[in-house]
C-alpha positions in Angstrom: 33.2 -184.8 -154.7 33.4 -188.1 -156.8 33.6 -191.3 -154.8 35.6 -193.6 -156.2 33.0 -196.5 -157.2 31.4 -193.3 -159.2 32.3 -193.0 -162.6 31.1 -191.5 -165.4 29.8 -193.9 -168.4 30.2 -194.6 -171.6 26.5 -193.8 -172.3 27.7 -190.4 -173.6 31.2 -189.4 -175.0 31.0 -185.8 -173.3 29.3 -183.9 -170.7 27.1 -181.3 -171.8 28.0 -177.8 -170.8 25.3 -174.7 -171.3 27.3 -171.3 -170.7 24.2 -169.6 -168.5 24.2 -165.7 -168.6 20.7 -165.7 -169.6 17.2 -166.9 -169.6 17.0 -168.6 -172.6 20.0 -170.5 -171.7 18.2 -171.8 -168.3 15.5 -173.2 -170.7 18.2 -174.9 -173.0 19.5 -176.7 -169.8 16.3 -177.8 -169.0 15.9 -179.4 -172.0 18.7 -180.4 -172.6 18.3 -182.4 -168.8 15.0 -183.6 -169.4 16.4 -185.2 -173.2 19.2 -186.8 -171.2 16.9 -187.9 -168.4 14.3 -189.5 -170.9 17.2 -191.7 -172.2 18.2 -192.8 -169.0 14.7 -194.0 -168.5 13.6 -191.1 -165.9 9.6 -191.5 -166.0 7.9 -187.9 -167.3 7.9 -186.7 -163.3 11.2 -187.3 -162.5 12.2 -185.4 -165.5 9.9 -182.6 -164.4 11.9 -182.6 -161.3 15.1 -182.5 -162.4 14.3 -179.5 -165.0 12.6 -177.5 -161.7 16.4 -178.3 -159.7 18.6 -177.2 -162.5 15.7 -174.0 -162.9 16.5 -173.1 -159.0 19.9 -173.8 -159.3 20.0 -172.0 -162.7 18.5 -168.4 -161.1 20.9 -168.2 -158.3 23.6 -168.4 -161.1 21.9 -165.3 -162.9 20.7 -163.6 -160.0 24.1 -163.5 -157.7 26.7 -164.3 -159.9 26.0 -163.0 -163.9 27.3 -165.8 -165.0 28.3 -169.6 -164.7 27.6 -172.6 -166.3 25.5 -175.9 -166.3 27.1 -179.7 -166.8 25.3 -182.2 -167.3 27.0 -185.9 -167.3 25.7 -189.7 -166.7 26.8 -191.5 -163.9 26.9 -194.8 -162.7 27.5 -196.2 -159.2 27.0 -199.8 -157.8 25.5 -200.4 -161.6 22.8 -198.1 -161.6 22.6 -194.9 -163.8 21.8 -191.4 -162.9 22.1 -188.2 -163.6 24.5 -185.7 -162.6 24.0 -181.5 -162.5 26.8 -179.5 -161.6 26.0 -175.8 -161.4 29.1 -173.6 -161.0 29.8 -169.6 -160.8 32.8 -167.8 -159.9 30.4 -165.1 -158.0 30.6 -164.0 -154.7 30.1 -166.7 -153.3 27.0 -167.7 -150.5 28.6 -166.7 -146.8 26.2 -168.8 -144.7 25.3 -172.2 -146.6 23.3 -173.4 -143.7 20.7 -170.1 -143.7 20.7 -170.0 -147.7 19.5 -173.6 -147.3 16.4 -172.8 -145.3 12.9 -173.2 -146.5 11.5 -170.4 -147.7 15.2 -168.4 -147.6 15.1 -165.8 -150.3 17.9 -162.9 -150.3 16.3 -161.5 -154.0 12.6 -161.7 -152.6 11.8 -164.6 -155.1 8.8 -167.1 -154.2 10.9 -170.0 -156.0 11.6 -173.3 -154.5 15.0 -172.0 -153.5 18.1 -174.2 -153.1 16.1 -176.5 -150.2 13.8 -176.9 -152.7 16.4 -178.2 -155.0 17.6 -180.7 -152.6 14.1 -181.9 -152.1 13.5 -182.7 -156.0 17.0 -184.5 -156.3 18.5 -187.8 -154.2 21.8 -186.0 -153.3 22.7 -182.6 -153.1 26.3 -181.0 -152.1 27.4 -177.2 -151.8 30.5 -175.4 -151.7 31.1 -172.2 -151.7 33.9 -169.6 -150.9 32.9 -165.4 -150.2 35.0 -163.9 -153.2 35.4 -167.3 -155.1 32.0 -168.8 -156.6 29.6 -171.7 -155.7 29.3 -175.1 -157.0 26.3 -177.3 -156.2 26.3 -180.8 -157.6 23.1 -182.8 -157.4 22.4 -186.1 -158.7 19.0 -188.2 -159.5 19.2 -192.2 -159.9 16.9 -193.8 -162.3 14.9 -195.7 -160.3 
């Protein structure tokens, strides 16, 4: 998942981890994203959009899987800074990536901005997933 030229910086001595298995802890990784992305020099909207991915990303964690976590990390690549948001489960994993990425896709009936929605608020945006095994999605914003 890392290119090479990608590394992360010395801006922070550790990337931040939030355990999610509940609500509250989907609002702690929001803040805890929009803190980090306010020192990176995100303006207040890009923030905002970053806290809405890591909320869509976040739900899918609770809803399908139980549990799973949030990281959090600052990246750097051809010497600008971003942010990076890795959301990871070890649930059952999403079968068909391609229709789970469809606008307006919802298994649970939820009216959220879904994981294309999540895409749309972030400048890159990976999936992988294996049936039995969990999903990680890793999406990244660069300060602009």
């Amino acid at each position: 998942m890392n290119d090479s030229s990608e590394r992360t910086s010395a801006f922070m001595t550790d990337s931040i981890r939030i355990p999610i298995d509940s609500e509250a802890q989907i609002l702690t990784a929001r803040r805890e994203a929009r803190s980090l992305a306010a020192r990176l020099g995100f303006w207040s909207v890009e923030q905002s959009f970053i806290a809405m991915a890591i909320s869509e990303v976040a739900l899918n964690i609770l809803q399908y899987a139980g549990k799973g976590e949030i990281v959090l990390d600052v990246i750097e690549k051809n010497d600008a800074k971003g942010i990076l948001v890795l959301a990871r489960d070890e649930g059952p994993g999403i079968s068909d990536i391609e229709l789970a990425m469809q606008e307006g896709y919802s298994t649970g009936g939820g009216a959220g901005l879904g994981l294309a929605g999540a895409k749309r608020l972030m400048d890159e945006f990976e999936i992988v997933s294996e049936v039995g095994k969990g999903t990680t999605v890793r999406m990244v914003k660069w300060v602009r």
